[in-house]
C-alpha positions in Angstrom: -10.6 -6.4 -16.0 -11.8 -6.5 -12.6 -11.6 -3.5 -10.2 -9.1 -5.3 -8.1 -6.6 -5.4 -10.9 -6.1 -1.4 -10.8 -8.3 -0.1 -7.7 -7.6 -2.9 -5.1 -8.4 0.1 -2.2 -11.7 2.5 -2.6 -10.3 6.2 -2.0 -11.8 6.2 1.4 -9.5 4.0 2.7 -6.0 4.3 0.9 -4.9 5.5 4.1 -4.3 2.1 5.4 -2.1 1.6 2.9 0.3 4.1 4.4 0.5 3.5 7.9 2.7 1.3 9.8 1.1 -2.0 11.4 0.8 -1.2 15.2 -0.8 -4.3 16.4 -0.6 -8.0 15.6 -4.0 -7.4 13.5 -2.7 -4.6 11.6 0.6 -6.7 10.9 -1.6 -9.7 9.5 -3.7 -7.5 7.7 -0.8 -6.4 6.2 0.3 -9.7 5.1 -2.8 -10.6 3.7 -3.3 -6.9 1.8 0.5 -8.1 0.2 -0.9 -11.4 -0.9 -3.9 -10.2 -2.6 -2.6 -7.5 -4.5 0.8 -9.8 -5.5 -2.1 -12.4 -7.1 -4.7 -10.1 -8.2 -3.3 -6.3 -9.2 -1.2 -5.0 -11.8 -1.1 -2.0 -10.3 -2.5 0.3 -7.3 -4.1 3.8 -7.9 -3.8 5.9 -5.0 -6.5 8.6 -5.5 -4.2 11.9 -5.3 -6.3 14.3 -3.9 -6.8 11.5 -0.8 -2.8 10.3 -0.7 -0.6 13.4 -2.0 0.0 14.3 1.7 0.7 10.9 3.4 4.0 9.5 4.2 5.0 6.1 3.6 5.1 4.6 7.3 8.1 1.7 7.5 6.0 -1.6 7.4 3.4 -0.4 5.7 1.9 -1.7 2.4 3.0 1.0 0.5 6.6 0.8 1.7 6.5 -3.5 0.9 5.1 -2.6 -2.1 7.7 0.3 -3.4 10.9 -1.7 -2.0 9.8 -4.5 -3.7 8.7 -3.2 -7.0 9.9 0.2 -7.6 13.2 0.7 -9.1 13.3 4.5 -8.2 12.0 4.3 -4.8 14.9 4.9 -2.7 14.2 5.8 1.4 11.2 7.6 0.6 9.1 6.5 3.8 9.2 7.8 7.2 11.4 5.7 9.7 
């Protein structure tokens, strides 16, 4: 399989993931990170010893991502 199908984010930037859009770039990039992962990844690994101590920011990829797909992700980003 190709990287994207399990690593769609290199571990220096899984950040992103996390944080909320703040600008109309950030809301499109968004939007376009949802669309390529919904096509081309069966699942996201989020490099732990990069992510265990980020939040889930409301609007951000990871929160579209765990509201829409996880079933035992309840309110577990920052509002």
């Amino acid at each position: 399989m190709p990287p994207m199908a399990f690593y769609p984010v290199g571990w220096t930037h899984i950040g992103s993931l996390f944080k909320s859009p703040e600008s109309r770039g950030d809301a499109r990039w968004v939007e376009a990170k949802i669309a390529q992962l919904s096509e081309d990844t069966y699942g996201v690994h989020l490099w732990n010893k990069q992510s265990r101590g980020l939040r889930i920011e409301e609007g951000s990829v990871m929160a579209r991502l765990t509201s829409g797909n996880c079933v035992v992700c309840h309110s577990i980003y920052s509002s």
